[in-house]
C-alpha positions as CSV (number, residue, x, y, z in Angstrom):
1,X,255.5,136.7,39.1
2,X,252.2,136.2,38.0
3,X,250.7,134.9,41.3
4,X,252.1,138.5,43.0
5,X,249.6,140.4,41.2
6,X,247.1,141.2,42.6
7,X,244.2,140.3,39.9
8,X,245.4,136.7,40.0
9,X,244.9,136.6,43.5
10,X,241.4,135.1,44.9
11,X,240.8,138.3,46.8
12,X,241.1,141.6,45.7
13,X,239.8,145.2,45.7
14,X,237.4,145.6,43.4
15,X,238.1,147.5,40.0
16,X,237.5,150.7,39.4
17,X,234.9,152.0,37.3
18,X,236.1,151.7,33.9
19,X,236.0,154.2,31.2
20,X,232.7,152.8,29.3
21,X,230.7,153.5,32.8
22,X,232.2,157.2,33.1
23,X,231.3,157.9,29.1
24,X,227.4,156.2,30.0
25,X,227.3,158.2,33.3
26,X,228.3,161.5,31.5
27,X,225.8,161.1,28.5
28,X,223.2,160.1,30.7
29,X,224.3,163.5,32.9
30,X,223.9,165.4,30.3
31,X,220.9,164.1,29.7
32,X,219.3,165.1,32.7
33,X,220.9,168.5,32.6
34,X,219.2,168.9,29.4
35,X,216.0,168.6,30.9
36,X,216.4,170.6,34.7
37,X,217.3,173.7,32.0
38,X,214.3,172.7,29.3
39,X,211.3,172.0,31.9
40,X,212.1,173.9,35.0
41,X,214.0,176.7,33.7
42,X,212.8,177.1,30.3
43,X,216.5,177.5,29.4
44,X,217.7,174.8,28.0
45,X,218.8,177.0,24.8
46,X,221.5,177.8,27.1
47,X,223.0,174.6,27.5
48,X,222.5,173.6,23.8
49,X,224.5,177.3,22.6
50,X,227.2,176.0,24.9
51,X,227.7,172.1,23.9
52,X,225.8,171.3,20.7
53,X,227.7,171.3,17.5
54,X,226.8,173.8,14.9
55,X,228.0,175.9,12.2
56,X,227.7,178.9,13.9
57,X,229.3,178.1,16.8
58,X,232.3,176.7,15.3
59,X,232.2,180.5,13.3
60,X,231.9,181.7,16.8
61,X,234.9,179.7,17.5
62,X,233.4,177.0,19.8
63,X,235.4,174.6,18.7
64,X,235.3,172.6,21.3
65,X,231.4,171.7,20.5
66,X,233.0,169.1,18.0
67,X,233.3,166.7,21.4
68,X,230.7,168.2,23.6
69,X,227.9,167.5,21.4
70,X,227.9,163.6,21.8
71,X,227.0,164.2,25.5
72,X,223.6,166.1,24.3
73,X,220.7,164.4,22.8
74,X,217.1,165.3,22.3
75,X,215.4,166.0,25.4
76,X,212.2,164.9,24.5
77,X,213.3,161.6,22.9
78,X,214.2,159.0,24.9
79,X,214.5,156.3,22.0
80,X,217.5,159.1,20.9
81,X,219.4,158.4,24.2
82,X,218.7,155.1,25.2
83,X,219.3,153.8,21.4
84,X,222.8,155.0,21.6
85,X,223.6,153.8,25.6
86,X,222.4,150.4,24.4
87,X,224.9,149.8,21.8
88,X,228.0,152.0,23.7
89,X,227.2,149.2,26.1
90,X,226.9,146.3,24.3
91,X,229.6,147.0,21.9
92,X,231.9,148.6,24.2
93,X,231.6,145.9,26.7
94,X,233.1,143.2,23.8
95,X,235.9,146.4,22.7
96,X,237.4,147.6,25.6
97,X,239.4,144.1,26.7
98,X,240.4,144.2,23.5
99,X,241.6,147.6,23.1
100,X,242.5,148.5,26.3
101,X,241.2,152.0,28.0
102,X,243.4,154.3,26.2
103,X,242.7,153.2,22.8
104,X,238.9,152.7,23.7
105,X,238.5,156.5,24.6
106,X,240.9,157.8,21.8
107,X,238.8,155.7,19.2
108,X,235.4,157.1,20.7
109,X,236.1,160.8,20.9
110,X,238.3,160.2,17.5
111,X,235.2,159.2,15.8
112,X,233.0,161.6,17.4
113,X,235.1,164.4,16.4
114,X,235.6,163.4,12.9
115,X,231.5,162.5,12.7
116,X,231.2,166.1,13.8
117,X,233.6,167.5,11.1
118,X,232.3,166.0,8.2
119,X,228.5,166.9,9.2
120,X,229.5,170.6,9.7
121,X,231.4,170.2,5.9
122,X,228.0,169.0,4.6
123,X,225.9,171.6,6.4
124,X,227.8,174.4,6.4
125,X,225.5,176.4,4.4
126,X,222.5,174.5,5.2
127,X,222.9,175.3,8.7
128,X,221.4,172.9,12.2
129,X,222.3,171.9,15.1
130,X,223.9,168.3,15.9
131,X,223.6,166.6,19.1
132,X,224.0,163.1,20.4
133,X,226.7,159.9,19.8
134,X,225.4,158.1,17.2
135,X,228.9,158.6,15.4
136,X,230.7,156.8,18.1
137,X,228.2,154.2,17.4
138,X,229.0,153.7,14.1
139,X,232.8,153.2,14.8
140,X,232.4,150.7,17.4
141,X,230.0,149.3,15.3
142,X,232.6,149.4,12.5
143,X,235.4,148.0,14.7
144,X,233.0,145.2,16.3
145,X,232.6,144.0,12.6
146,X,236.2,143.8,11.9
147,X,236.9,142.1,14.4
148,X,233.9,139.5,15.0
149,X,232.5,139.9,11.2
150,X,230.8,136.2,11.2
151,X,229.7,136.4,14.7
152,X,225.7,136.0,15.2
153,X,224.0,138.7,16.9
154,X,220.4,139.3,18.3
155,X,218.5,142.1,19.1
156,X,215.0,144.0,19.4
157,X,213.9,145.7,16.1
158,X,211.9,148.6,17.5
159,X,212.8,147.1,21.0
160,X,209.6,144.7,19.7
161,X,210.7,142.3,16.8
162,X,213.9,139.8,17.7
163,X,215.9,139.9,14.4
164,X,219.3,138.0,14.3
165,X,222.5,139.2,11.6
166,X,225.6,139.3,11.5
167,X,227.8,142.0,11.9
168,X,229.1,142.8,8.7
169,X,225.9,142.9,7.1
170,X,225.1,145.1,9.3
171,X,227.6,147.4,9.4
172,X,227.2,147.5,5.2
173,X,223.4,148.0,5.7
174,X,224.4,150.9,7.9
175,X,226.7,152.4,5.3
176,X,224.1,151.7,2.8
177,X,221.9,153.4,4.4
178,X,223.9,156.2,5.6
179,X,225.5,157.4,2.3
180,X,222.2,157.0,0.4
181,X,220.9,159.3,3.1
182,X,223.8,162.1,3.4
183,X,223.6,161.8,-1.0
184,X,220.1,162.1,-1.5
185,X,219.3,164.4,1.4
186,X,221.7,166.0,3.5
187,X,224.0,167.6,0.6
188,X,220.9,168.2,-1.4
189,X,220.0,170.8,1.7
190,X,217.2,168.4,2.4
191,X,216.0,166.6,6.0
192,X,216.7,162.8,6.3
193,X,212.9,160.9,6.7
194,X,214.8,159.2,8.7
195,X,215.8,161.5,11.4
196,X,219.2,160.4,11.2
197,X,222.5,162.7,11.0
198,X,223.6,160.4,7.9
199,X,227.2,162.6,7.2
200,X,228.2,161.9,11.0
201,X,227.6,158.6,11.4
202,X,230.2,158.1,7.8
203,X,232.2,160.2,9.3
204,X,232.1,157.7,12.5
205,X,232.4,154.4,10.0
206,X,235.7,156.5,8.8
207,X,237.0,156.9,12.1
208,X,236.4,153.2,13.1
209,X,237.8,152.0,10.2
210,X,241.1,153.6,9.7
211,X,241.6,152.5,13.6
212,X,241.2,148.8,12.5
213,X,243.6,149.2,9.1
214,X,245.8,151.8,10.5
215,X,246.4,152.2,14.2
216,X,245.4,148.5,16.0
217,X,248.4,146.0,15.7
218,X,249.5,143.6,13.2
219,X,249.0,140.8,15.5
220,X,245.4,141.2,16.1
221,X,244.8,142.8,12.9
222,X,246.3,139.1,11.4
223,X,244.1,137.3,13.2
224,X,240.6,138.3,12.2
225,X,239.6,139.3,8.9
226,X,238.1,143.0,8.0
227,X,234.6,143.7,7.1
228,X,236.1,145.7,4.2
229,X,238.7,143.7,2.0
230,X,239.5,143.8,-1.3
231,X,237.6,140.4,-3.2
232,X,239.4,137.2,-3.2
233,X,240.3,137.5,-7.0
234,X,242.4,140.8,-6.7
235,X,244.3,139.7,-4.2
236,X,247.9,138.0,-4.7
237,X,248.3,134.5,-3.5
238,X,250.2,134.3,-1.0
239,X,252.7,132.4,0.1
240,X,252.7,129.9,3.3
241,X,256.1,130.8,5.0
242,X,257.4,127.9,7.1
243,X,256.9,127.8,10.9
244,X,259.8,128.8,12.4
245,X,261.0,127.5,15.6
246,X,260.1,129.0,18.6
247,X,263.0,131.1,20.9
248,X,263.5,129.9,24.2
249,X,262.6,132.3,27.2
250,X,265.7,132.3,29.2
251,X,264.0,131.4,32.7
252,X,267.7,131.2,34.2
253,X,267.1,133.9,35.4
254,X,264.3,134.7,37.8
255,X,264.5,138.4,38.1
256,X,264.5,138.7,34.0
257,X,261.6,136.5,33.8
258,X,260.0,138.4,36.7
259,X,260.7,141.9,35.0
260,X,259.5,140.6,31.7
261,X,255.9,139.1,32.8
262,X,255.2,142.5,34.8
263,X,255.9,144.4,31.8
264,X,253.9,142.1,29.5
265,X,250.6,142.6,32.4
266,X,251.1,146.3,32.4
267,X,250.5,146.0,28.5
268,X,247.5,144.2,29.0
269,X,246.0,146.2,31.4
270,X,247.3,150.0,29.4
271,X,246.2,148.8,25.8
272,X,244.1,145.3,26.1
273,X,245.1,141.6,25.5
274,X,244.8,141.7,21.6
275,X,247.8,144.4,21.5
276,X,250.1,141.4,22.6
277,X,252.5,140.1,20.4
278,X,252.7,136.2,19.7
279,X,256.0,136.2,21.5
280,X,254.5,138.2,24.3
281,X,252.0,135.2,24.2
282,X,253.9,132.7,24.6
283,X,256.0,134.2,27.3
284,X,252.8,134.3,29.5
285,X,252.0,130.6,28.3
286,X,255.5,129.5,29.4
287,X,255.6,132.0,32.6
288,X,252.0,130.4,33.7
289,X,253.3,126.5,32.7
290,X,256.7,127.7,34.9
291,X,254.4,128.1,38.2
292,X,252.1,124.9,37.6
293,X,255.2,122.8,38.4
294,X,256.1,125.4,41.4
């Protein structure tokens, strides 16, 4: 039952590290291998021809630079690395009980591979070199504002200014921003004033946001509205279906109702509570209500 587990126990071995502290440990390692083979070896070309994403390496056939690269980011900018830690952290920290650790790293390294694809389409010809997470960014970012689109949020413009939005104004500022950049710029041949890699973080956004339509469940998806809907007037009224009565859990049996809690856990811990179902949800609710009178 639900009190043999050992999470709903008062005392308990402490979890492991999760999978948003290895992805933060192995940027930041990166990181710092970067710079032991830029300033004390004078080699840090090496590294870069091995991990960074490029043109010519994927002619090369290093195709495996379309995941390595998020782990690289300018040496000798720190706003570069700890802009992107901040907001893996932040934003992964409110994702990952929702999504659960398998989905978390397959929407990560889904959106940094398809980030990296659609920058080396743009630049094929133009050539460069791409380095860092910033599309990962942009699909948590994408997926935050999906889920949580009204929810206030504060931080530090310039780590200086405290400015306050919303997410899904932010996540259309970003795309805004973003496709003006890889329009104007980045498919003209042309370097982005802004510094940014504007045709990875859409391809990011992309990522982010076919999760959300495509791949998260209907029984989350239903209960929080998108950041990118069709308007009100093109959609079809629909109609309010009655409630219908709720099944009874057969708690007859012990050993059924034992069997089915576990299983209902294990999908919590695998994929994250908002992958539950609402009759999975209510079999916890009546599984919990079962031991109060115990």
């Amino acid at each position: 039952m639900l009190s043999d587990r050992s999470y709903m126990r008062d005392r308990y071995a402490a979890d492991r590290t999760s999978v948003l502290g290895w992805l933060i440990s192995a940027i930041v390692a990166g990181f710092v291998l970067q710079n032991v083979f830029t300033r004390l070896f004078g080699a840090g070309f090496v590294l870069e021809h091995l991990a960074a994403l490029s043109p010519a390496a994927l002619r090369s056939g290093h195709i495996w630079t379309l995941a390595t690269y998020s782990f690289l980011h300018a040496p000798d900018n720190l706003l570069h690395i700890i802009g992107n830690l901040l907001a893996i952290y932040f934003l992964g920290r409110e994702l990952l009980p929702l999504l659960g650790s398998r989905r978390f790293v397959g929407l990560y390294f889904g959106a940094v591979i398809l980030g990296g694809a659609v920058w080396s389409a743009v630049n094929w010809h133009s050539g460069g070199v791409l380095l860092g997470a910033s599309a990962a960014v942009s699909a948590l970012l994408i997926v935050f504002a999906c889920f949580y689109p009204d929810q206030e949020m504060t931080f530090l413009l310039f780590f200086v200014f405290p400015v306050t939005l919303k997410p899904k104004y932010l996540a259309l500022a970003c795309l805004a921003i973003d496709l003006a950049g890889c329009v104007f710029y980045e498919i003209m041949g042309a370097v982005s004033p802004f510094g940014f890699a504007h045709s990875a973080h859409l391809g990011g956004m992309a990522a982010g946001w076919i999760y959300y339509r495509y791949f998260h469940d209907n029984d989350a998806r239903s209960t929080r509205s998108a950041v990118l809907e069709l308007p009100r007037w093109m959609k079809r009224p629909a109609r309010t279906p009655l409630p219908a009565a709720p099944e009874p859990v057969n708690v007859g049996s012990r050993e059924h109702l034992r069997a089915e809690v576990d299983r209902i856990l294990d999908k919590i811990n695998s994929q994250g509570f908002g992958a539950l179902t609402a009759d999975e949800k209510r079999i916890l609710d009546e599984a919990r209500d079962l031991l109060s009178r115990r």
